[in-house]
C-alpha positions in Angstrom: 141.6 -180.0 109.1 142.9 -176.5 109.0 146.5 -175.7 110.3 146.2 -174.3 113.7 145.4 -177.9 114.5 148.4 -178.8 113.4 149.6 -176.6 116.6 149.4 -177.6 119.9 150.9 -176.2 123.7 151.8 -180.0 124.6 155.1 -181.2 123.5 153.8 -184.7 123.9 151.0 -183.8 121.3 153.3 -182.2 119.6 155.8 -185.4 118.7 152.8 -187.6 118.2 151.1 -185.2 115.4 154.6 -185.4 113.6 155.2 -188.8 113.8 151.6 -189.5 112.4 152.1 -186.9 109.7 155.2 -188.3 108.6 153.6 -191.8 109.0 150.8 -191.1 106.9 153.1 -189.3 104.2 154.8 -192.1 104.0 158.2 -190.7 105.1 160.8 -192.8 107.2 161.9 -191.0 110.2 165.1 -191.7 112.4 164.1 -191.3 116.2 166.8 -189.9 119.1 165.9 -189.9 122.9 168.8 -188.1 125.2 170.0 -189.7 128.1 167.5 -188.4 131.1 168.7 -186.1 134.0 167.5 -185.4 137.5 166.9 -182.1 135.9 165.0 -182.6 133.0 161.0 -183.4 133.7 160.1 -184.1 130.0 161.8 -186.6 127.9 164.3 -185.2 125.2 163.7 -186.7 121.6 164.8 -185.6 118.2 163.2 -187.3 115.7 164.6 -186.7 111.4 162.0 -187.0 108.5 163.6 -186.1 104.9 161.2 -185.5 102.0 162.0 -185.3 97.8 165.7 -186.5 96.7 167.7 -187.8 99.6 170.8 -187.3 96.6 169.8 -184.2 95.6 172.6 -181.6 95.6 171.2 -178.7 97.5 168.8 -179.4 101.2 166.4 -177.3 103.1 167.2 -177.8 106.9 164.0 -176.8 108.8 164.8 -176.4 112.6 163.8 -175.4 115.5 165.2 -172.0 117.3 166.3 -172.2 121.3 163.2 -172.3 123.6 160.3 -174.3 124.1 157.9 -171.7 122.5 160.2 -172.4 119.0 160.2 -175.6 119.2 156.4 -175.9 119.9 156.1 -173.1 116.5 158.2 -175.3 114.2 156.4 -178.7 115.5 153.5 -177.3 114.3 155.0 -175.8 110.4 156.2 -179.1 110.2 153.5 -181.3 110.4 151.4 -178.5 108.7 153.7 -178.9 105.9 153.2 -182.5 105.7 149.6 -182.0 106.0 149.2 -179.7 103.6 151.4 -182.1 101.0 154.0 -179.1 100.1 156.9 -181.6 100.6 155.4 -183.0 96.9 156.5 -179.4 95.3 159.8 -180.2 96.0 162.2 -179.9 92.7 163.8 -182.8 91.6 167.3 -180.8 92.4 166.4 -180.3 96.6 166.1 -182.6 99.0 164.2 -181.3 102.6 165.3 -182.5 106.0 162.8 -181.8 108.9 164.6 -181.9 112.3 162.0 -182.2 115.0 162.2 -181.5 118.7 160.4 -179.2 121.2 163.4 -179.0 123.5 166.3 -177.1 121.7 167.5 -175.6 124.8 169.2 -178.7 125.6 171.5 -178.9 122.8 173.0 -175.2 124.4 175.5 -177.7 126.2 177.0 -179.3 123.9 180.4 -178.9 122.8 181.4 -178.8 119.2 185.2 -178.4 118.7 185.7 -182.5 118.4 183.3 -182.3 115.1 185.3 -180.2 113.1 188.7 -181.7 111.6 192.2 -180.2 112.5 192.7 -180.5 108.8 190.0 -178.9 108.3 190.6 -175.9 110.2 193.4 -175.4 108.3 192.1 -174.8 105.3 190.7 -171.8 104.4 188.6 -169.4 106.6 184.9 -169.4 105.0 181.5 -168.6 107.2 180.6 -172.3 108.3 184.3 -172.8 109.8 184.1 -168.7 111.3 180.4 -169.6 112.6 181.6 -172.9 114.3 184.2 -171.2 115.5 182.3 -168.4 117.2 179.8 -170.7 118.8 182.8 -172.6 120.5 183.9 -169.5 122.0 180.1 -168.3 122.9 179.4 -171.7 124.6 183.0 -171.4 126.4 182.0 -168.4 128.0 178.7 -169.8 129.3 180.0 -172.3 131.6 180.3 -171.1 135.0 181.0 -174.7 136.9 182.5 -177.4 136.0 180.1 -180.4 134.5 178.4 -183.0 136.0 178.4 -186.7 135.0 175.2 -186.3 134.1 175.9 -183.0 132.0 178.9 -184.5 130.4 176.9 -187.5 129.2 174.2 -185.3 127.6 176.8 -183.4 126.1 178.5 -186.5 124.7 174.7 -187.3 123.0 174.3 -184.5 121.5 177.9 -184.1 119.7 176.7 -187.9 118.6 173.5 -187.2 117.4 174.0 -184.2 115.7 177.0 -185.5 114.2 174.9 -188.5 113.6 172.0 -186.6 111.6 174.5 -184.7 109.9 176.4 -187.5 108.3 173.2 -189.5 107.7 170.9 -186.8 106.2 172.8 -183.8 105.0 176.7 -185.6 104.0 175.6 -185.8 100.1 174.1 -182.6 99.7 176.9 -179.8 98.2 175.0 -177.0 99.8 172.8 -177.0 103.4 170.5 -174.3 103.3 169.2 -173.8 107.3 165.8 -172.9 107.9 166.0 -172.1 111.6 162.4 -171.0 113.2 161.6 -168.2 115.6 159.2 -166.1 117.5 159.3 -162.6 119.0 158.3 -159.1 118.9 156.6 -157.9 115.6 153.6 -157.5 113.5 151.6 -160.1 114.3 151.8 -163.8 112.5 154.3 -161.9 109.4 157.3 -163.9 109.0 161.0 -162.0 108.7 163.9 -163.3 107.3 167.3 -162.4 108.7 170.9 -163.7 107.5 172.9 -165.6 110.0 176.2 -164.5 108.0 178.6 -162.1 108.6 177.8 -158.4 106.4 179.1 -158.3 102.8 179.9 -162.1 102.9 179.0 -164.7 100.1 176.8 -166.2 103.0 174.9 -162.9 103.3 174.6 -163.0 99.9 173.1 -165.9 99.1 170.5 -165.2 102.4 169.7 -162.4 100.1 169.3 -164.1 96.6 167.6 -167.3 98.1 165.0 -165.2 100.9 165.6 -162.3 100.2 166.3 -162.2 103.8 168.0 -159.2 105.7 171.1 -158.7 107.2 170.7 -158.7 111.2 170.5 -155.6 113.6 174.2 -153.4 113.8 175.9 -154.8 116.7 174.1 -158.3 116.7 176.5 -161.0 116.5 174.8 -162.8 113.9 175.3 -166.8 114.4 174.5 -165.9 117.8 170.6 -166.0 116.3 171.1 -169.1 115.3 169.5 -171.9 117.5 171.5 -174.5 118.5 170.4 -177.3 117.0 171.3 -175.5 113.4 174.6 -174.7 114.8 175.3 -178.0 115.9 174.6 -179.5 112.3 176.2 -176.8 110.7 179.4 -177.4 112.5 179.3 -180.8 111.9 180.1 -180.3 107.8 181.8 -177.4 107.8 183.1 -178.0 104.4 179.3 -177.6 102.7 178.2 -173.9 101.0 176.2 -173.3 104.4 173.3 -170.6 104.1 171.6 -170.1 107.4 168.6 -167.7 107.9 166.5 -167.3 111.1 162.3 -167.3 110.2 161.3 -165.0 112.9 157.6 -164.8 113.0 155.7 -161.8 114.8 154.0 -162.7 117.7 152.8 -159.4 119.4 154.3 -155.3 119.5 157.8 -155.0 121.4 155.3 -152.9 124.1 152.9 -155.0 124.3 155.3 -157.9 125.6 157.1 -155.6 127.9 154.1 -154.0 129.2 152.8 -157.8 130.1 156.4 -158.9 131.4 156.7 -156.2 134.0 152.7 -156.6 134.9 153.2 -160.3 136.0 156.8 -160.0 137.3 158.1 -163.2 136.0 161.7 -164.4 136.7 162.1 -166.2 133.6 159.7 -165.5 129.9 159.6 -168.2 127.6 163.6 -169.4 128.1 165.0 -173.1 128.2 162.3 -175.6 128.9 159.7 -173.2 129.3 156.8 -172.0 127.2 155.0 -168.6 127.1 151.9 -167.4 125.2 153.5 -164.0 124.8 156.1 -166.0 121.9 153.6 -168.7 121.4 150.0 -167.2 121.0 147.1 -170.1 121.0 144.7 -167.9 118.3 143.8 -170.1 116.0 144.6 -167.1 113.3 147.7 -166.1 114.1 148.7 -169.9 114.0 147.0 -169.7 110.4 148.7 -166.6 109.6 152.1 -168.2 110.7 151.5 -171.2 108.1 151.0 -169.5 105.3 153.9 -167.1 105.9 155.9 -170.3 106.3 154.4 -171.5 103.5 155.5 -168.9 101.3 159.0 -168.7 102.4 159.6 -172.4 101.3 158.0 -171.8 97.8 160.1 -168.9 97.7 163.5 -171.0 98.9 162.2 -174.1 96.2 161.9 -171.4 93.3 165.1 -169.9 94.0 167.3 -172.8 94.5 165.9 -174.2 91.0 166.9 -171.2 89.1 170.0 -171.5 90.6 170.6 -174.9 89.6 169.0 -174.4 86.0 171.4 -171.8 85.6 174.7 -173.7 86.7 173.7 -176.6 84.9 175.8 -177.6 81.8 173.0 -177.9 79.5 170.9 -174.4 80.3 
């Protein structure tokens, strides 16, 4: 099996090729399914696989980015990943959680100022606490009516089940590194790391040493990239060394997707529940192309977090 079939445009596919990779990697996965809406036409599920030492002191957090299209890409590194049996190159020293869902858009709503402490926020300003912080006030000034029953019980799920994974998965781990996939404009199938901290922080920093990912564009906000799912967990320990990078892989030229946008006159590209070739391509190489990218990022993050902990370990 290569590992464009490990890809797929159905989210229903898409849940059931995880599940059976997990299943036949013998990992145990912890399964989520959101309240449903009269707005919602697909059921909403999260569903948590960890791989290597669930005590180990530093974890990879692979997530998905906001819209469909993200979710449908990461579905498909994940269970590639499994597939492929990189989980087993795993160092002793990191642990790997794989948070699964082709429906980030729904976790938008959810609020997160009841996860974080008031102790807590007294404590000293670092990048988690100032990136919880930010998203608070970004998801503030999204509302534009008051919420529905409905609403305010999905929002109550998701503060659950994030907190939920959170505690469960990523509470023993010291430091949460945050994997958080996207698509979008750029050379096509090559994967670009971009820092999700403020410039000149330790954060950025360790984005740097671990990826050696980029800072983000001048005048980016930059936990705004984040996705919200990432952001969600993230808030939820804001005490943890938090390094949070977006994987943005290349889908087709910045012209290429305006010059198709404004020839089809669509309302809405690829955003919430929706899915778009444009930030999704079907080519079985460019889905190849995408996997090994990925592929290499990981090795990257596994090599880099080992040195690290070799080098602060009593004994080196």
């Amino acid at each position: 099996m290569t590992a464009a079939q490990n890809f797929t445009t159905d989210p229903t596919d898409a849940r059931r090729m995880f599940l059976a990779a997990c299943l036949d990697a013998r990992l145990p996965v912890a399964s989520f399914e959101a309240p449903r809406t009269g707005e919602i036409e697909l059921p909403v599920h999260i569903d948590i696989a960890q791989a290597g030492n669930s005590d180990a002191p530093a974890v990879i957090v692979i997530c998905p980015g906001t819209r469909m299209a993200e979710g449908l890409c990461a579905s498909g590194l994940q269970t590639s990943l499994l597939r492929a049996g990189l989980q087993i190159e795993l160092p002793a020293s990191i642990g790997l959680v794989m948070v699964h869902t082709v429906m980030p858009s729904e976790f938008r709503s959810a609020e997160w100022d009841t996860l974080i402490e008031k102790d807590t926020v007294a404590t000293e300003w670092d990048d988690s606490l100032l990136a919880a912080a930010e998203f608070r006030f970004t998801e503030e000034q999204r509302k534009t009516a008051p919420a529905t029953p409905e609403e305010t019980e999905r929002q109550r799920w998701c503060r659950h089940v994030l907190s939920n994974i959170a505690e469960r998965f990523l509470s023993r781990a010291g430091q949460l590194i945050f994997l958080d996939v996207h698509t979008g404009s750029g050379p096509y199938g090559e994967a670009e790391v971009v820092s999700c901290h403020m410039p000149g922080s330790s954060g950025e920093q360790r984005a740097l040493d671990l990826f050696g990912a980029r800072a983000a564009a001048d005048g980016v906000a930059p936990t705004n990239i984040l996705g919200p799912v990432a952001q969600g967990l993230a808030a939820s320990l804001p005490d943890r060394e938090i390094t949070s990078v977006v994987v943005e892989f290349g889908c087709y030229s910045l012209t290429t997707v305006l010059d198709s946008m404004l020839s089809r006159h669509e309302t809405a590209i690829a955003g919430g529940g929706r899915f778009d070739g444009l930030f999704y391509p079907e080519a079985d190489d460019w889905r190849e192309l995408v996997w090994e990218a990925a592929a290499d990022v990981l090795r990257l993050g596994f090599r880099s977090l080992e040195h690290d902990e070799l080098r602060a370990s009593p004994e080196a």
